[in-house]
C-alpha positions in Angstrom: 99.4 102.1 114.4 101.1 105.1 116.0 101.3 108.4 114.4 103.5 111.2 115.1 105.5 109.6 118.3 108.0 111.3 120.0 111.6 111.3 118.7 114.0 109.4 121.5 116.7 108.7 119.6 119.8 111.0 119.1 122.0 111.8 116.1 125.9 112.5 116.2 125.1 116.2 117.0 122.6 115.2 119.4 119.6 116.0 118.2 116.7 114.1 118.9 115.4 112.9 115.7 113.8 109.3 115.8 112.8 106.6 117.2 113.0 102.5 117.2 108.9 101.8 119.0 107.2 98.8 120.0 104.6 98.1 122.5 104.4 95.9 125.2 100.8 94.4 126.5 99.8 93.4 129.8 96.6 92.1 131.3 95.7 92.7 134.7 99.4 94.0 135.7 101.0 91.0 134.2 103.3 91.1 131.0 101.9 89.0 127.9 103.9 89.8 125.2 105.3 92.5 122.8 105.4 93.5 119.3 108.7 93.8 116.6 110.7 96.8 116.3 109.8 99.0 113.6 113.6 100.9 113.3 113.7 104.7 113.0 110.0 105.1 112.3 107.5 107.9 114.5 104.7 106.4 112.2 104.6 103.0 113.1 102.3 100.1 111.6 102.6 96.6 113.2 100.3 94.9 111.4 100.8 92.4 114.2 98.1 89.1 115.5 99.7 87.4 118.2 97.4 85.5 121.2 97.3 86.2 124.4 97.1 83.0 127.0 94.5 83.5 129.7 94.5 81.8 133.2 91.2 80.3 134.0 90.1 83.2 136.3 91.3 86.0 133.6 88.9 83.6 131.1 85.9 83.7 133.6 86.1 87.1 134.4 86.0 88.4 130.5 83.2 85.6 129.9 81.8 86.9 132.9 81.9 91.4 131.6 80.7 89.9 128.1 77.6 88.5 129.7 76.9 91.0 132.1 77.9 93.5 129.4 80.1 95.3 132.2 80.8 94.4 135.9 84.6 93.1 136.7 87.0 92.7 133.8 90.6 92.8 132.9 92.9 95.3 132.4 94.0 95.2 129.1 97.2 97.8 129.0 99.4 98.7 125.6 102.8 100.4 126.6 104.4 101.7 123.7 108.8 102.1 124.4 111.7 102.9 122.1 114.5 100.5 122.0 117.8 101.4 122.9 121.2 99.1 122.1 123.4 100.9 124.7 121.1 101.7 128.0 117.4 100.8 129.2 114.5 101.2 126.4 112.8 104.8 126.8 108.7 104.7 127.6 106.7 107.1 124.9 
């Protein structure tokens, strides 16, 4: 969930005064997915489960930091944007 996230979006008298989030993950620099839009909301709740597909060295290196408990892992990264229709979507 977010809470209180910047307002992106602009009314007619240009006023910033919402924002349409989502977040995009990535693992070790490389994109693996995104979550919906939640429209106009600065208070977002996903909700979300979606899986994340490993390569075999991503998998060994996790199984590897679980058994060491630390030592050389992944990146795990959560990038949360604001769509936009008309130009490119805003980070937040």
């Amino acid at each position: 969930a977010g809470r209180d996230l910047v307002a992106k979006d602009r009314n007619i008298l240009n006023q910033k005064t919402t924002s349409d989030p989502y977040v995009k993950v990535y693992v070790n620099g490389l994109y693996k997915g995104q979550t919906r839009v939640i429209e106009k909301n600065l208070n977002p709740s996903w909700n979300e489960k979606f899986k994340i597909h490993l390569s075999t060295d991503e998998s060994n290196k996790l199984l590897a930091k679980m058994r060491n408990n630390g030592g050389e892992g992944l990146d795990f990264y959560l990038l949360i944007f604001d769509k936009d229709e008309l130009s490119d979507d805003d980070s937040m």
